[in-house]
C-alpha positions in Angstrom: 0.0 0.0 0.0 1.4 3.0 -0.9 1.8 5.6 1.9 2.9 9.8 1.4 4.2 11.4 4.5 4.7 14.9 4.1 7.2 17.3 6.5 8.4 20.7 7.1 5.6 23.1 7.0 6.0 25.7 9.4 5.1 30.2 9.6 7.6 32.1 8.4 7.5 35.6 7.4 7.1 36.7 4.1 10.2 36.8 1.9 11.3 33.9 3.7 12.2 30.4 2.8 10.9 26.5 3.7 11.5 22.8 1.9 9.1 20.0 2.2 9.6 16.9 2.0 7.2 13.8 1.5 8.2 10.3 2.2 6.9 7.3 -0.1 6.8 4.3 0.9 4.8 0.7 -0.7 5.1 2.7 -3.9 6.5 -0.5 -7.0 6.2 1.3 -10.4 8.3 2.2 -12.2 6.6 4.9 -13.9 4.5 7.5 -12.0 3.7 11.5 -11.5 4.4 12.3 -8.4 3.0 16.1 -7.8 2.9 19.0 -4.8 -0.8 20.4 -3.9 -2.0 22.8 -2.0 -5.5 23.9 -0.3 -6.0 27.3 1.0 -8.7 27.8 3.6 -11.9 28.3 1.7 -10.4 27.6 -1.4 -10.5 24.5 -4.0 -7.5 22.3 -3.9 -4.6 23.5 -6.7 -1.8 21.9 -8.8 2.0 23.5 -7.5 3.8 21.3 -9.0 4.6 17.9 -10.5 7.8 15.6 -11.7 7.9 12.8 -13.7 9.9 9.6 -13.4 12.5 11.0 -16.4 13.0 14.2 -14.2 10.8 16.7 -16.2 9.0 19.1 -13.7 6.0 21.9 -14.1 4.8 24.6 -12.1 1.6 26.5 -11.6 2.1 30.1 -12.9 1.8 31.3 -9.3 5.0 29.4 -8.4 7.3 29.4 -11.2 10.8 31.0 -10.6 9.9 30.6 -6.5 9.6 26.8 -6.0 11.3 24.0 -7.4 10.5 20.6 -6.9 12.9 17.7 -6.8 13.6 14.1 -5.8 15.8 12.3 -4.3 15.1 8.3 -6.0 17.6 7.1 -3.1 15.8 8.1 -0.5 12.1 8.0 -2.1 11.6 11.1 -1.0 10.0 14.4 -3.0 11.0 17.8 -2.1 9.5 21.1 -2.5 11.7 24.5 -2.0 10.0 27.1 -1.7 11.1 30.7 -1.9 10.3 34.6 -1.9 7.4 33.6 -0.2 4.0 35.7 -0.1 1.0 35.1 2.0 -1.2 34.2 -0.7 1.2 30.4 -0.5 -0.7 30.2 2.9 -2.2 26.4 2.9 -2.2 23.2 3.6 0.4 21.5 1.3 0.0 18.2 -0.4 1.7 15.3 -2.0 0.2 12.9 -4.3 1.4 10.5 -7.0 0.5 8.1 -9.6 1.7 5.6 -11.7 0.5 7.1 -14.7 3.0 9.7 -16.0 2.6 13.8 -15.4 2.3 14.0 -19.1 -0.4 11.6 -20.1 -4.2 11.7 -18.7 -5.5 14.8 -17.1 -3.2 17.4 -16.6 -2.3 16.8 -12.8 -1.7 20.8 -12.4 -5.2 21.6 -13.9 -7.1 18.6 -12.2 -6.1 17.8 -8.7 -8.1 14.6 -8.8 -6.5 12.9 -11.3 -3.2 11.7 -8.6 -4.7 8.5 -6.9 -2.5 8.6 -3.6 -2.2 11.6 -1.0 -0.7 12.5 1.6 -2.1 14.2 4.6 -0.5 17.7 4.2 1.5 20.1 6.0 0.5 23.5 6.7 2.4 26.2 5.7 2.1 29.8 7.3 2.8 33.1 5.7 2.9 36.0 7.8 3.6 40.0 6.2 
C-alpha cells in the first residue's frame, strides 16, 4: 500500500524560505507523476507542481521561478523549496502520486483529482 508522509511546513515571514519533504513508501512502479498540492482555507484544492519519473517538472504560474520541486530516488523522498514567499502560498500542502506519468491523462496541475495517492498535508504559514 502505498503511503505519502509529508514534513516541514512551518510560519515564516514573508520573503522567507521552507522545503518539504514527502516520504513514499509501498510505492512499485516504475513509472509515476508524483506532484505537490495545496489547499487554501476556503479555497478549491490546486496543482503546484509535479515531476515525472525522467525528471521533467512543471509549475503552476503562481510558483514558477519561486519553488522548485525535486527528488531524491535514493531516499524516495519528494522535495519542494520554496522561496520569496507571499502570504497568498498560505495552505495546507499536499503530495500525491500516480503511476501514470505527469504527461499523459488529465493534466495533474489543472485537475487535482487525477493523482490517486495523498498524503495528509502540511500546513504552511505566511505571515507579512
Amino acid at each position: 500500500q502505498v503511503q505519502l508522509v509529508e514534513s516541514g511546513g512551518g510560519s515564516v515571514q514573508a520573503g522567507g524560505s521552507l522545503r518539504l519533504s514527502c516520504v513514499a513508501s509501498g510505492y512499485t512502479s516504475r513509472s509515476y507523476c508524483m506532484g505537490w498540492f495545496r489547499q487554501a482555507p476556503g479555497k478549491e484544492r490546486e496543482g503546484v507542481a509535479t515531476i515525472d519519473t525522467d525528471g521533467s517538472t512543471r509549475y503552476a504560474d503562481s510558483v514558477k521561478g519561486r519553488f522548485t520541486i525535486s527528488q531524491d530516488s535514493a531516499k524516495n523522498t519528494l522535495y519542494l523549496q520554496m522561496a520569496s514567499l507571499k502570504p497568498e502560498d498560505t495552505a495546507q500542502y499536499y503530495c500525491a502520486a500516480r503511476t501514470l506519468d505527469c504527461s499523459g491523462g488529465l493534466n495533474p496541475l489543472r485537475y487535482y483529482y487525477g493523482m490517486t495517492y495523498w498524503g495528509k498535508g502540511t500546513l504552511v504559514t505566511i505571515s507579512s
